[in-house]
Structures are given as C-alpha cells and as structure tokens.
C-alpha positions as CSV (number, residue, x, y, z in Angstrom):
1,X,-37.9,8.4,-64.8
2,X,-41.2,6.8,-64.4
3,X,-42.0,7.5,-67.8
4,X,-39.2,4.6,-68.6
5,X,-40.7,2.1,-66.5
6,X,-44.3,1.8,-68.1
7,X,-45.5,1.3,-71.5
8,X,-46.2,4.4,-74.1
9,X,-50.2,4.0,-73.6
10,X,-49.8,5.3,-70.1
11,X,-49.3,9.0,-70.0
12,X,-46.9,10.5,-67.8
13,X,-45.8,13.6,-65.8
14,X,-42.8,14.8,-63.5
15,X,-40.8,17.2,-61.9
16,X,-38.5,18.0,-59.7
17,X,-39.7,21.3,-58.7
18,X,-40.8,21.5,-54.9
19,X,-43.7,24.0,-56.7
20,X,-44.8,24.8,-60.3
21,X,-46.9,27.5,-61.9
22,X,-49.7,25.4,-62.8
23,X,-50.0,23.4,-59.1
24,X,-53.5,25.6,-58.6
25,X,-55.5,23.6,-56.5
26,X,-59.2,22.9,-57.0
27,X,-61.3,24.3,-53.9
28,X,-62.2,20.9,-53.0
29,X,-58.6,19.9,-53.0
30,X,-57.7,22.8,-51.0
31,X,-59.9,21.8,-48.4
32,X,-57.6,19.1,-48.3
33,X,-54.8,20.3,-47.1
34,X,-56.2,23.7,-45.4
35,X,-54.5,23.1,-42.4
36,X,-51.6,21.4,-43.9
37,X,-47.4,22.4,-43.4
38,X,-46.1,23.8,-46.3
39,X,-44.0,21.1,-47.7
40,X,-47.3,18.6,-47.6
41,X,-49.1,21.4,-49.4
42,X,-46.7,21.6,-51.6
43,X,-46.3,18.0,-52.5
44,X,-50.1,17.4,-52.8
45,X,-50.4,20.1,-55.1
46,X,-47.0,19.2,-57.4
47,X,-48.2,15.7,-58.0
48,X,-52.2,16.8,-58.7
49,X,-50.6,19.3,-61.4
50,X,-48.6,16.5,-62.8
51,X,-51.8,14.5,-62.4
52,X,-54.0,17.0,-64.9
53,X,-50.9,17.3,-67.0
54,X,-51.1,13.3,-67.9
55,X,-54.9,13.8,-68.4
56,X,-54.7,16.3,-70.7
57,X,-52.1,13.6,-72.3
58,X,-55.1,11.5,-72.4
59,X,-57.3,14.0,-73.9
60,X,-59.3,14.8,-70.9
61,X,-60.2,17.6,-69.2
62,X,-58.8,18.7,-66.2
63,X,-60.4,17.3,-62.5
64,X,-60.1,17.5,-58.7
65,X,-58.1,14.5,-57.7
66,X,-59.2,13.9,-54.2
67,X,-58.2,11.1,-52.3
68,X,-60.3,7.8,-50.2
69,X,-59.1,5.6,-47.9
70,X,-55.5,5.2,-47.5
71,X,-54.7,7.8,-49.2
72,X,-55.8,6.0,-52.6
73,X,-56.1,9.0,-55.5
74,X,-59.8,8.7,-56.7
75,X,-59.5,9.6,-60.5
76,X,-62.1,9.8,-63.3
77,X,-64.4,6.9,-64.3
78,X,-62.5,5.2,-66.8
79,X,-59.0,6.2,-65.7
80,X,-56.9,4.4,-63.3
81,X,-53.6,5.8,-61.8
82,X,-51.2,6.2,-59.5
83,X,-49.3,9.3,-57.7
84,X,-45.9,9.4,-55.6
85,X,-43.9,12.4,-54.3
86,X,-40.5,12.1,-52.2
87,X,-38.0,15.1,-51.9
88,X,-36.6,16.4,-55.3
89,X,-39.3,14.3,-57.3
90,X,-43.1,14.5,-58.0
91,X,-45.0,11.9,-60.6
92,X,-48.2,10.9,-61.9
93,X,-49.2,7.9,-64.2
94,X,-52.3,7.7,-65.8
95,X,-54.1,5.1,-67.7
96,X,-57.5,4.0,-69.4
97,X,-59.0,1.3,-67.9
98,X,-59.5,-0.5,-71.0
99,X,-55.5,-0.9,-70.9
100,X,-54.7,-0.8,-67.4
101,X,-56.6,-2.9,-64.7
102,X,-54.5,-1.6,-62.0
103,X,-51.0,0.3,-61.5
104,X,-48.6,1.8,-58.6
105,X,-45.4,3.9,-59.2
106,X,-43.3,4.9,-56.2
107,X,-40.4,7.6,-55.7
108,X,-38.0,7.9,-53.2
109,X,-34.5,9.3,-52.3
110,X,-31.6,6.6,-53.1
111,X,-30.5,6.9,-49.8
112,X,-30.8,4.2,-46.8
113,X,-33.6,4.1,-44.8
114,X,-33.9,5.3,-41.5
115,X,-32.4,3.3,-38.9
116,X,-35.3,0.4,-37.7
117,X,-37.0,0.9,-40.7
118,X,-35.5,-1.8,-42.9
119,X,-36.3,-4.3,-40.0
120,X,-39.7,-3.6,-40.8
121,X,-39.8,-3.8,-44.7
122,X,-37.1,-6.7,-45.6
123,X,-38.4,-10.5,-45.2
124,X,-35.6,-12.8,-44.1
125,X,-35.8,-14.4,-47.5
126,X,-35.2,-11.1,-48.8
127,X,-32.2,-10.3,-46.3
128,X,-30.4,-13.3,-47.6
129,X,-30.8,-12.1,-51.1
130,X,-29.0,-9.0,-50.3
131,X,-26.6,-10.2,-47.9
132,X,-23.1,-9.3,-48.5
133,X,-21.7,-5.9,-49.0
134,X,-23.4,-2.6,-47.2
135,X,-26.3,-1.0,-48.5
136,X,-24.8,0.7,-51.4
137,X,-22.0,-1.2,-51.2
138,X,-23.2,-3.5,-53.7
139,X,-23.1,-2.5,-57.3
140,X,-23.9,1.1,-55.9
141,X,-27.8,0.4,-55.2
142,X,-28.9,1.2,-51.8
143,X,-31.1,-2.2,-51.9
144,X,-33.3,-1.4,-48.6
145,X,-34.6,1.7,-50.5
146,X,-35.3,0.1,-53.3
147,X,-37.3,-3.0,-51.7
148,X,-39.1,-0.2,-49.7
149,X,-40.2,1.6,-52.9
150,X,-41.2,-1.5,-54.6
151,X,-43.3,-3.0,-52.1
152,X,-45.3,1.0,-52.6
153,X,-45.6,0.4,-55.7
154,X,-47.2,-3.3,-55.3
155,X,-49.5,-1.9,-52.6
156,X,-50.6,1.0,-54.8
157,X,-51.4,-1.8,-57.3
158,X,-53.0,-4.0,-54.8
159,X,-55.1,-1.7,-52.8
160,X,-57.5,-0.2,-55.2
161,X,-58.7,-4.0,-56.0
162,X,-58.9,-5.3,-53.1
163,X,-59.0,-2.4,-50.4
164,X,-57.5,-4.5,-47.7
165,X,-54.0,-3.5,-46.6
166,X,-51.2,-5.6,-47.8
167,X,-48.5,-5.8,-45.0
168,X,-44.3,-5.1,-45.9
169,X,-43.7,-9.1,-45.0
170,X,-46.9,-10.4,-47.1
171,X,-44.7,-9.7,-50.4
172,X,-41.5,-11.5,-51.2
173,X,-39.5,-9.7,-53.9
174,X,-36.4,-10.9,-55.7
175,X,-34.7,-7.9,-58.2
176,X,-33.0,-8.1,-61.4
177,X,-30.7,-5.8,-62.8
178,X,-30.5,-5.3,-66.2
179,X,-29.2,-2.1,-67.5
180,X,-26.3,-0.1,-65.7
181,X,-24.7,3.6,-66.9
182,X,-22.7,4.9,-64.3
183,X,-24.5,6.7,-61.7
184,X,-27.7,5.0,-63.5
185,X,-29.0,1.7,-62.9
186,X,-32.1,-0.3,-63.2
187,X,-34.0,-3.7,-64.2
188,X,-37.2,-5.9,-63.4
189,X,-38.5,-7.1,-60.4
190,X,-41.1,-10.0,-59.1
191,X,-43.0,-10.0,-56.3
192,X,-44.9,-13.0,-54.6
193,X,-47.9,-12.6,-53.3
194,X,-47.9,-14.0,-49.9
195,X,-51.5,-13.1,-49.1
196,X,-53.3,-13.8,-52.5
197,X,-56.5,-12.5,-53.6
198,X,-59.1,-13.0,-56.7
199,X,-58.5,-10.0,-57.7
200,X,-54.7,-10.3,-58.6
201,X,-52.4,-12.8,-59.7
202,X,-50.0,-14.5,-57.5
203,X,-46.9,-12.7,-58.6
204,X,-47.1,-9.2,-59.3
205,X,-44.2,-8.0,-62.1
206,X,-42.6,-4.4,-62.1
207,X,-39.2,-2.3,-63.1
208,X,-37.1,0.0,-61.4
209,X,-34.7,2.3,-62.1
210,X,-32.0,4.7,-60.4
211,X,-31.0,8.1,-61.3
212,X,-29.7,11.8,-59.9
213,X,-30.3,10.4,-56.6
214,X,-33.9,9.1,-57.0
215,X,-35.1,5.5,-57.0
216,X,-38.3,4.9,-58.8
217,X,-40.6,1.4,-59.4
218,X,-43.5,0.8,-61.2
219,X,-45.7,-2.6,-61.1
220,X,-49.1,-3.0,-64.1
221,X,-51.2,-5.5,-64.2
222,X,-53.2,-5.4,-67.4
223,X,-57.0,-6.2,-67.7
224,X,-56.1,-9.5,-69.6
225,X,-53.6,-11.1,-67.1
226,X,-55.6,-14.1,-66.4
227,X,-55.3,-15.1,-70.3
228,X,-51.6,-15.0,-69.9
C-alpha cells in the first residue's frame, strides 16, 4: 500500500506479518526494547527489517535504526525516511536526500477511533467537512481514522525539520477522493499549516489510500519545493 502513495525513487517495504525471519535486531536496537512486551518487540523489529530491506533497495548496506527524540527513526547520512506499524501492517520508506527533503507515512486500522479520541484530532473546520453520514457511513471511509493517520504522516514530515511538536489542531486538512474499487479507496490530501515554519511550506500535500482493512497516508516534500 504505501508503495502506491510515493514516487518509484523512494524504496519501499511491507508486511503484514506480526514477525518475519529476517526481523534480527542489531544489539544496539535490542537494547531498545529489552524490557519491552512482546507485541512492541515485535513491531519495532518488523518495521526495522522492512527498514534494511528498502536500504538494500537503495544499494546500501544494512544499519541499526535507532530512534531520537519522539520517537523520530535516525537513518544513515544521506537517507531520509519514515517508519509506521499498526496491527496487521508494518512499512518503511526510504529515500536519498538528494530527492527527498523530508517524508512521513502512517498505517492504521480502518476502524473508528477510540471513543474521545476524535475530539482531540478533528478541527471544527474539519468536522464540518465531514458532517453528515456516520463515520463509515459515508462512501465507506471511516473519515476520523483517516484525518488521524494523516496528520502522522504530516508530523513525521514536519518533525525531523523543525523538532518542535506540531499539535492535531495546528493542521487543517481537506481530502479528496479520487479512485474507488470496491472495498478500496483512496485520493490526495492538503494540509494547512497552521503554525508555519522556514523550514516547510505553508501547505503540506499527501495521498491516502484504503485497503483489506488498513488505512495508509503519505505526505513528501522534495528538496526543491521553494522553486515550485
């Protein structure tokens, strides 16, 4: 899935295995999550094997893939990416820096969120966008899942160029959808930038796409965007 929502010169990787055979951690990554449950174990590993499967995509070598502040994947110089896991999905997206300035993809069950949760996420603007029918109701796209993902995947993009945090309600996001095949749907998305910074333009740009019960987004913002 995520491999559809970004351009062939970023490499790829995903599964929907809870483990794999090559999810081997590195020792510095195992100190990581030594104390961790099972399922986080699992989850960092899956996504850091699908991480060293899109370098080798890129020609490189396999690496550690430890993590900073936030959470934010540090990857090798050069190389810019971005990692998400939910239940029953596990991605990596890789890029060289020469293409890609900066980049966040996001997974997450196409189900609704949690009660109190939306509350949270959705601006009123937003709200009135969606207004009408349930969440997946209309058209079949639980909406407040996807706004949740999307707003990940603007963070992810935002964060590693700014390393300030980037609040739900700082992003307004209106969605388009543009391709529909039964139980599979997806489009394009904007998202303004209600807390702007150097660093980025105003209004960030991404896809998103839902199938087999997974929502997925992606937002990339090339080294070039101020000539655009």
């Amino acid at each position: 899935m995520i491999e559809s929502l970004l351009p062939g010169y970023v490499a790829c990787a995903a599964t929907r295995e809870e483990s794999v055979p090559d999810g081997t951690l590195f020792p510095e990554e195992e100190a990581l999550v030594a104390r961790s449950v099972r399922k986080r174990r699992n989850d960092f590993a899956t996504a850091r094997a699908c991480a060293r499967r899109a370098m080798g995509r890129l020609g490189l070598e396999p690496v550690a893939v430890l993590h900073g502040k936030r959470g934010m994947p540090l990857w090798p110089e050069g190389i810019v990416g971005s990692l998400t896991h939910c239940d029953g999905y596990r991605a990596a997206a890789l890029a060289r820096a020469a293409d890609v300035l900066s980049l966040g993809v996001d997974a997450e069950p196409h189900a609704p969120l949690p009660e109190g949760v939306g509350e949270l996420v959705v601006r009123p603007s937003e709200r009135e966008r969606f207004a009408g029918p349930p969440a997946g109701e209309a058209g079949g796209i639980h909406w407040d899942r996807l706004l949740f993902s999307a707003k990940e995947s603007v963070f992810k993009t935002w964060y590693p160029l700014t390393l300030t945090e980037l609040d739900f309600d700082e992003a307004d996001l209106t969605f388009h959808r543009e391709d529909e095949d039964g139980a599979t749907a997806g489009g394009t998305f904007t998202a303004r930038l209600l807390r702007t910074d150097p660093a980025l333009p105003p209004v960030l740009d991404g896809k998103w796409r839902v199938e087999e019960g997974i929502v997925a987004t992606a937002v990339l913002l090339r080294p070039d965007w101020r000539d655009s």
